[in-house]
Each structure stands twice: as structure tokens, then as C-alpha cells.
C-alpha positions as CSV (number, residue, x, y, z in Angstrom):
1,X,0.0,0.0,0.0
2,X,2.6,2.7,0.4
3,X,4.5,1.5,-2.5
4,X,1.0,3.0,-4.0
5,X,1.3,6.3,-2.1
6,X,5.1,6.9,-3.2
7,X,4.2,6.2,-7.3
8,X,0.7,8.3,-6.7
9,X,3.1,10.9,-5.1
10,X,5.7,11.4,-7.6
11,X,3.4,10.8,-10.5
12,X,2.0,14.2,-9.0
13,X,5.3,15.7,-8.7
14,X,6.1,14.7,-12.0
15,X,3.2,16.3,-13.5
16,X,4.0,19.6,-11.8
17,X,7.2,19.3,-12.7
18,X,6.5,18.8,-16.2
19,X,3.4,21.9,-16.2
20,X,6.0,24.7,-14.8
21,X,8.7,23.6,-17.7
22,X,5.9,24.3,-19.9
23,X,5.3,27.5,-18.4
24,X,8.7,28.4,-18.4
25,X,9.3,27.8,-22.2
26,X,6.2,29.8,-23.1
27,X,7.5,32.4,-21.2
28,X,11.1,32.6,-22.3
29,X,9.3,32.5,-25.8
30,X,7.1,35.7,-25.3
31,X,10.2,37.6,-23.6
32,X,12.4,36.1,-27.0
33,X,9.5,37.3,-29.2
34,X,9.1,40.5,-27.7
35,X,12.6,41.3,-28.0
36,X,12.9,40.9,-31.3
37,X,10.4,43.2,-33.0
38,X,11.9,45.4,-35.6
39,X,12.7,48.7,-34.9
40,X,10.1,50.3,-37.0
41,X,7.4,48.1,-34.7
42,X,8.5,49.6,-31.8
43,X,8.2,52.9,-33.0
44,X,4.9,52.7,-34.1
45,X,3.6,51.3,-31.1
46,X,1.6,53.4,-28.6
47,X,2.8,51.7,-25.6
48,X,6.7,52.0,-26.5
49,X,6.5,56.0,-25.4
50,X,5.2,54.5,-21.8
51,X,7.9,51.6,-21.7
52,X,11.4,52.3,-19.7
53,X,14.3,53.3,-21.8
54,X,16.8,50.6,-21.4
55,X,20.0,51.6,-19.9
56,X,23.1,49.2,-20.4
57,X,24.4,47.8,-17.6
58,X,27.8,50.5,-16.4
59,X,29.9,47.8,-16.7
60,X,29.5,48.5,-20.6
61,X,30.2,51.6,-20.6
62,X,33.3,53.9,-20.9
63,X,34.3,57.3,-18.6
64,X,32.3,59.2,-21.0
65,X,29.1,57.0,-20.9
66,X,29.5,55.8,-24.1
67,X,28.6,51.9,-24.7
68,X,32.3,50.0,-25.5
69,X,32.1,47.6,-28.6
70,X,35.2,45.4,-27.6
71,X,35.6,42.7,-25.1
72,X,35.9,43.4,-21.5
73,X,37.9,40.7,-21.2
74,X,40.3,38.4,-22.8
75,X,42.0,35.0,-21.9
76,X,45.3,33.4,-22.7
77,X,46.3,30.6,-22.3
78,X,49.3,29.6,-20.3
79,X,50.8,26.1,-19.0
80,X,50.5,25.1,-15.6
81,X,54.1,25.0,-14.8
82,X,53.5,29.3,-15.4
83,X,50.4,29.3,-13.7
84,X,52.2,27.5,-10.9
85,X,55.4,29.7,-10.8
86,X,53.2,32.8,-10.7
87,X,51.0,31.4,-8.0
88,X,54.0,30.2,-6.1
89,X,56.2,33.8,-6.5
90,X,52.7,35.4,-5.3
91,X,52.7,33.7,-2.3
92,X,56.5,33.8,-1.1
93,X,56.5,37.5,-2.4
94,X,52.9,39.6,-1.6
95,X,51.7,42.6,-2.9
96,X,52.4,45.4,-0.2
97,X,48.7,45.8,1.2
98,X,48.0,49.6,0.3
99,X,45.9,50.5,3.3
């Protein structure tokens, strides 16, 4: 009898489980649809004037508040033998704390 109750449980589980991924979807789907209206759609829509001006995130910005077009950041690659060396001469030789 409770082997009953755990498959009647998770059967239920599963089902909610399975409703909010569909909710999910069909709401990353309006957001993605929404997003993507053409320029001249937006500015023939009455409700634009009342939306919220996006501002970028200050982060992509410069000093003069103007959005940067290159990366923020870029990786090379090194060995581990240098990434051990560096971490090594970092730890016998700290930076002078500047406080």
C-alpha cells in the first residue's frame, strides 16, 4: 500500500514538474518574441512612449558614458608549470597591502 502512495506521489510531482517547464518555455518565448520586434514596430507602437528606456548595464560603458564595442575581457592561455610559478612567487613574495 505505500509502495502505491510513493508512485501516486511522484506521479503528481512529476506532473508539476512537467506543467511549470511548460510555463517556463512559453514564457522565455514571449520575452524572445518580444525582443525581437523590428525597430520600425516599436516605433509605431503606442505603448513604447510608456515603456522604460533601457540603460546598459555601467559595466559596458566607458568614462564618457559611451557603450564600449570590444571585449571586457580576454583570456590566454598559459601552461600550468606558469600558472604554478606565478601562484607560487605570489605567495612567497605579496603585494604590499595599500591601506
Amino acid at each position: 500500500m505505500l509502495h502505491l502512495l510513493y508512485i501516486l506521489a511522484f506521479t503528481i510531482l512529476a506532473f508539476l514538474a512537467v506543467g511549470n517547464l511548460i510555463r517556463s518555455l512559453m514564457s522565455i518565448s514571449a520575452d524572445y518574441n518580444y525582443s525581437n520586434w523590428s525597430a520600425s514596430d516599436r516605433s509605431t507602437s503606442r505603448s513604447h512612449s510608456r515603456r522604460v528606456k533601457q540603460v546598459p548595464h555601467p559595466e559596458f560603458l566607458d568614462e564618457a558614458g559611451n557603450v564600449i564595442d570590444e571585449p571586457l575581457l580576454v583570456m590566454r592561455s598559459i601552461g600550468v608549470e606558469d600558472a604554478r610559478q606565478k601562484l607560487e612567487s605570489l605567495y612567497e613574495n605579496p603585494p604590499e597591502a595599500n591601506g
